[in-house]
C-alpha positions in Angstrom: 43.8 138.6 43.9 44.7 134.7 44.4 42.4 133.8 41.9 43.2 136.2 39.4 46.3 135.0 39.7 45.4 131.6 39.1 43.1 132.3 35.9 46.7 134.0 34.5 48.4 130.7 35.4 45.8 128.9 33.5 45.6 131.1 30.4 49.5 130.9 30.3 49.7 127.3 30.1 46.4 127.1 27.8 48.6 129.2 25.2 51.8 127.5 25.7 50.0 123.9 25.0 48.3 125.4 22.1 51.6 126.9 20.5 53.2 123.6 21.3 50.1 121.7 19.4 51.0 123.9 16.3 54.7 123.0 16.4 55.9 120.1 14.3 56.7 117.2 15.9 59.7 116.4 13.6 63.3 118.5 12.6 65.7 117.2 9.6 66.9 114.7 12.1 64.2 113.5 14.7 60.9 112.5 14.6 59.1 110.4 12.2 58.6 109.7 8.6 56.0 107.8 6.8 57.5 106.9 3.5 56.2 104.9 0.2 58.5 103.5 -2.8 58.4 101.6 -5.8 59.0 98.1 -4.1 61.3 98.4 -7.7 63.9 100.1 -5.3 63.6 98.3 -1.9 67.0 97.0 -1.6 68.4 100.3 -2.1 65.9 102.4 -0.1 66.4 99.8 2.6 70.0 101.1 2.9 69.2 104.3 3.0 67.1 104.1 5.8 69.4 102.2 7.5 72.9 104.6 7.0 70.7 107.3 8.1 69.0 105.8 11.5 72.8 104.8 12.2 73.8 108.4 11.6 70.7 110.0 13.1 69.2 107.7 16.3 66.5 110.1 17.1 64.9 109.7 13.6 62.4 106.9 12.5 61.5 105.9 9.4 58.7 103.3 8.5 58.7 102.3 4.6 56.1 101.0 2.6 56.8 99.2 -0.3 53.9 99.0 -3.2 53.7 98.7 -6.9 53.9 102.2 -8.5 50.2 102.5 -8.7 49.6 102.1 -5.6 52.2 104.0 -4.7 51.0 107.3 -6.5 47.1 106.7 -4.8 48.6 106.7 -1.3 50.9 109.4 -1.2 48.1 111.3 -3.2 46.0 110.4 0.0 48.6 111.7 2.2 49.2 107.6 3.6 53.2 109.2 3.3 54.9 112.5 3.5 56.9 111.1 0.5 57.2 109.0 -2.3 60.5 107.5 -4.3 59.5 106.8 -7.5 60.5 106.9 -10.9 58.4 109.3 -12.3 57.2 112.9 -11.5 54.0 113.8 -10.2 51.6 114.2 -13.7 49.5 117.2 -14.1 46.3 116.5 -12.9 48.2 115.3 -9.8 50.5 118.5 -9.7 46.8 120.3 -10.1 45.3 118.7 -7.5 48.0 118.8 -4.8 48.6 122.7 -5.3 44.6 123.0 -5.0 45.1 121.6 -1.4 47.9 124.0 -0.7 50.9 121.0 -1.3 53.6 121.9 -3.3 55.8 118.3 -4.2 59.3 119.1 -3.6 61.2 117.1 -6.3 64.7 115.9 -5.2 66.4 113.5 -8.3 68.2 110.5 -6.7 69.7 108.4 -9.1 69.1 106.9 -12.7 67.7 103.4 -13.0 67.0 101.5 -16.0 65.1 98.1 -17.3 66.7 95.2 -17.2 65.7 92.4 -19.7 66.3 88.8 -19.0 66.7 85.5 -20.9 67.5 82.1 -20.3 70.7 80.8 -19.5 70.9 78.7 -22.7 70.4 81.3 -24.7 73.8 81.8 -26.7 72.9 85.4 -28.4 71.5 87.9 -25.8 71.9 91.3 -28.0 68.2 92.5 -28.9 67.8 95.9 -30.7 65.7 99.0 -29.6 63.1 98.2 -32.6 62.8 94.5 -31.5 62.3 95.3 -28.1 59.6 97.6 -29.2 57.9 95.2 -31.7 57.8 92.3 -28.7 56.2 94.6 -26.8 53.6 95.6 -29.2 53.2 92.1 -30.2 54.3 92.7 -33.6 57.3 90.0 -33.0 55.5 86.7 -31.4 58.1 84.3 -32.5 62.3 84.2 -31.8 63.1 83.3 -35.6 62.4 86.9 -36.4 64.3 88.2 -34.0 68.0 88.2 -34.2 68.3 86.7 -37.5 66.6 83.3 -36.4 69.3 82.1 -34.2 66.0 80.8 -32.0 62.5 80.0 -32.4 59.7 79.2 -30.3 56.6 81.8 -29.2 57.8 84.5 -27.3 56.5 84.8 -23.7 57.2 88.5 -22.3 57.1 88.4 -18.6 57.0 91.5 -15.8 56.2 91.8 -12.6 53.0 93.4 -12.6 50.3 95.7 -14.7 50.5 98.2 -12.0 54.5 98.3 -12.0 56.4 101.0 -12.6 58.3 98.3 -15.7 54.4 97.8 -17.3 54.1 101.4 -17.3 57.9 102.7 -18.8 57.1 100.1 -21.6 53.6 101.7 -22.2 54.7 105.2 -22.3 57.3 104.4 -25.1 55.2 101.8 -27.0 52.1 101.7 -26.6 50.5 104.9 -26.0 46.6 104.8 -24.8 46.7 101.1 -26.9 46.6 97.9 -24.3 49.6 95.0 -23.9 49.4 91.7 -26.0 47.2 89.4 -24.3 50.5 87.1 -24.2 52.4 88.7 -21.8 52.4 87.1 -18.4 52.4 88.7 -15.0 54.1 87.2 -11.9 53.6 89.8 -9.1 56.9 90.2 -8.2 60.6 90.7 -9.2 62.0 87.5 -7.9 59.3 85.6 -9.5 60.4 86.5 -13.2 63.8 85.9 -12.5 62.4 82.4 -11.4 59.9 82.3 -14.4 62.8 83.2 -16.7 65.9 80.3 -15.2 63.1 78.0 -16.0 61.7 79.1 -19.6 63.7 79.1 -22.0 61.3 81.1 -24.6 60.6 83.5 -21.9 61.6 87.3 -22.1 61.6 88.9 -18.3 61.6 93.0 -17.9 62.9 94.2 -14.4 64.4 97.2 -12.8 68.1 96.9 -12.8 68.4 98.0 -9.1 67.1 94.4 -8.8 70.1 92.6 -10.5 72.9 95.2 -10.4 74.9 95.1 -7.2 77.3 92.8 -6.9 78.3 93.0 -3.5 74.6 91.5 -2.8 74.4 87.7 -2.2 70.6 87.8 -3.2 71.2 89.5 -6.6 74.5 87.4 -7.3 72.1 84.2 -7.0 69.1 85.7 -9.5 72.4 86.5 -12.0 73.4 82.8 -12.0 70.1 82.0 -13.1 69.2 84.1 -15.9 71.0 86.1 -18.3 70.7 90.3 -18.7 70.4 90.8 -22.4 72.8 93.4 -24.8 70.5 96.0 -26.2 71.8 97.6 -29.6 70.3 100.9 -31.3 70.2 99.1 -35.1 70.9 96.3 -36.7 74.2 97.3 -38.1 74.9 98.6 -34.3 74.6 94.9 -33.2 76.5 93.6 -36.2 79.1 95.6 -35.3 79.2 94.7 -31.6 77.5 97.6 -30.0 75.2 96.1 -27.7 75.1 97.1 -23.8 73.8 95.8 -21.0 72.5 98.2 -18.2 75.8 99.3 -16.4 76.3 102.4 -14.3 79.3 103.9 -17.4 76.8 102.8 -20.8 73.5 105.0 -18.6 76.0 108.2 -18.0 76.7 107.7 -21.4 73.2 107.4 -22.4 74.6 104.4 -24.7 71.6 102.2 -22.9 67.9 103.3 -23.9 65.8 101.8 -21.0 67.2 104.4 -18.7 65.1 106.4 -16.2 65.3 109.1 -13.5 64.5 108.0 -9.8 62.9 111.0 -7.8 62.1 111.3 -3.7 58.5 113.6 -4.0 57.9 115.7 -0.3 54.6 116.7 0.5 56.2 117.8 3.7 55.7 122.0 4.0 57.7 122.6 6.4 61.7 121.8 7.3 61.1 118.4 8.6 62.6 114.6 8.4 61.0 114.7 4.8 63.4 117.5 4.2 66.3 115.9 6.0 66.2 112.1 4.8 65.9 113.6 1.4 68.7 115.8 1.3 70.8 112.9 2.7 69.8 110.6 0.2 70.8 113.1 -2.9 74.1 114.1 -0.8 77.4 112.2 -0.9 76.7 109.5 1.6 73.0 108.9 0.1 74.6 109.4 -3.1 77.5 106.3 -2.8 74.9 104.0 -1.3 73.2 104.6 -5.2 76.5 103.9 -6.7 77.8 100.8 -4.8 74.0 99.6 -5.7 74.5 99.6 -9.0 72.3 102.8 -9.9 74.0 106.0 -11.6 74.1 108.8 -9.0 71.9 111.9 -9.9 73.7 114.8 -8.0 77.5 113.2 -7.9 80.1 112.7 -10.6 81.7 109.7 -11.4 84.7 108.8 -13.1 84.1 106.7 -15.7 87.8 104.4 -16.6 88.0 102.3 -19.7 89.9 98.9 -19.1 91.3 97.0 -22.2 90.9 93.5 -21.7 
């Protein structure tokens, strides 16, 4: 009787062990999170992490940051339970995830947008939407044909990377399937064109904005006194008639700037974990105010946008 006793005792905790292996080891507001973003976003993400952690002490979360290529490959390999990025999953990616049983929960975050740069000297920054696109395909080489000749020398487009999440924007727009001008340059990273750009004058740098925007940062106040953000005009009449803006938080809400983009968090997590809970904090209003004291246009708040006459 003893040892049947015993043998219960056993099977009992057997059970218990294996219900507690099947549990998950995180909630909304403990645990763990593996996490990947477009190193395009780091300073903001960065913040994020760290108002949450503040907020939530029993939660962890260890950030990756990669160009968006490599991005997409790990989080496809399940290296992360999510990915912040500026682009949805594509089909085939959609296809294959839902063939392994994921379903990517899409939360959006915030719009971002390009950010072109030019040298300080440069006393006309307004480009239009057509010459941005003819640089780009390499059907403008020279500054004389661009805004009316004001300044010459070969053209020398410059962006961080071929696998960045800029290279790619510019492609989808542009270029198609076709290849970038043998021309452009590549640095490797954001602060490096901003470098390249203070100390070329015929150079042309394409950023994210989240990396010049915020004002209240003493890193991104130094890149601004180096380079200037250029004006970007629909037409030619639009620029004659002083209708150029620069990437500002007011000019994306109202779609006035072109180069704008949506910024996504993408969970692979399937059940109601920290993926769930860092997510939701990030598109709530305390996620959502660290996006617009960054310098990015909130995706789930309003804003009031206020027109000051100078």
């Amino acid at each position: 009787m003893r040892k049947l006793g015993i043998l219960f005792l056993l099977l009992g905790a057997a059970c218990s062990n294996g219900e507690k292996k099947n549990q998950p080891s995180d909630t909304p507001t403990t645990g763990v999170l593996s996490l990947i973003a477009d190193a395009a976003y780091q300073p903001i993400i960065d913040s994020e992490i760290s108002a949450f952690t503040v907020q939530y002490s029993y939660a962890e979360i260890r950030p990756k940051y990669l160009t968006e290529v490599e991005s997409w490959k790990q989080f496809m390999n399940d290296s992360a339970k999510v990915i912040v990025s500026c682009r949805k999953p594509s089909a085939q990616e959609e296809k294959y995830l839902r063939s392994i049983k994921v379903v990517p929960k899409v939360t959006p975050l915030a719009y971002d947008a390009l950010a072109f740069l030019m040298h300080p000297s440069v006393t006309d920054t307004c480009l239009t939407y057509d010459e941005i696109r003819q640089i780009v395909t390499g059907e403008i080489t020279d500054w004389k044909d661009v805004a009316k000749g004001k300044k010459t020398g070969k053209i020398q487009l410059v962006m961080d990377n071929a696998g960045g999440s800029s290279a790619r924007t510019l492609k989808d727009l542009f270029l198609g399937k076709n290849d970038f001008p043998s021309t452009i340059t590549a640095t490797q990273d954001y602060q490096k064109v901003i470098d390249w750009v203070s100390t070329h004058p015929n150079s042309l740098g394409v950023i994210p904005v989240s990396w010049v925007c915020d004002p209240d940062d003493p890193q991104m106040v130094s890149f601004l006194s180096k380079i200037k953000v250029a004006e970007i005009a629909a037409t030619e009449v639009s620029r004659d008639r002083g209708e150029g803006y620069q990437p500002f938080q007011a000019y994306m809400a109202q779609k006035k700037y072109p180069f704008t983009r949506e910024v996504y968090a993408i969970s692979r997590q399937s059940y109601a974990g920290l993926a769930l809970g860092f997510n939701s904090y990030m598109a709530g209003p305390k996620g959502q105010l660290i996006f617009l004291k960054s310098g990015l246009l909130p995706a789930t708040q309003p804003i009031r946008i206020q027109s000051i006459k100078q």
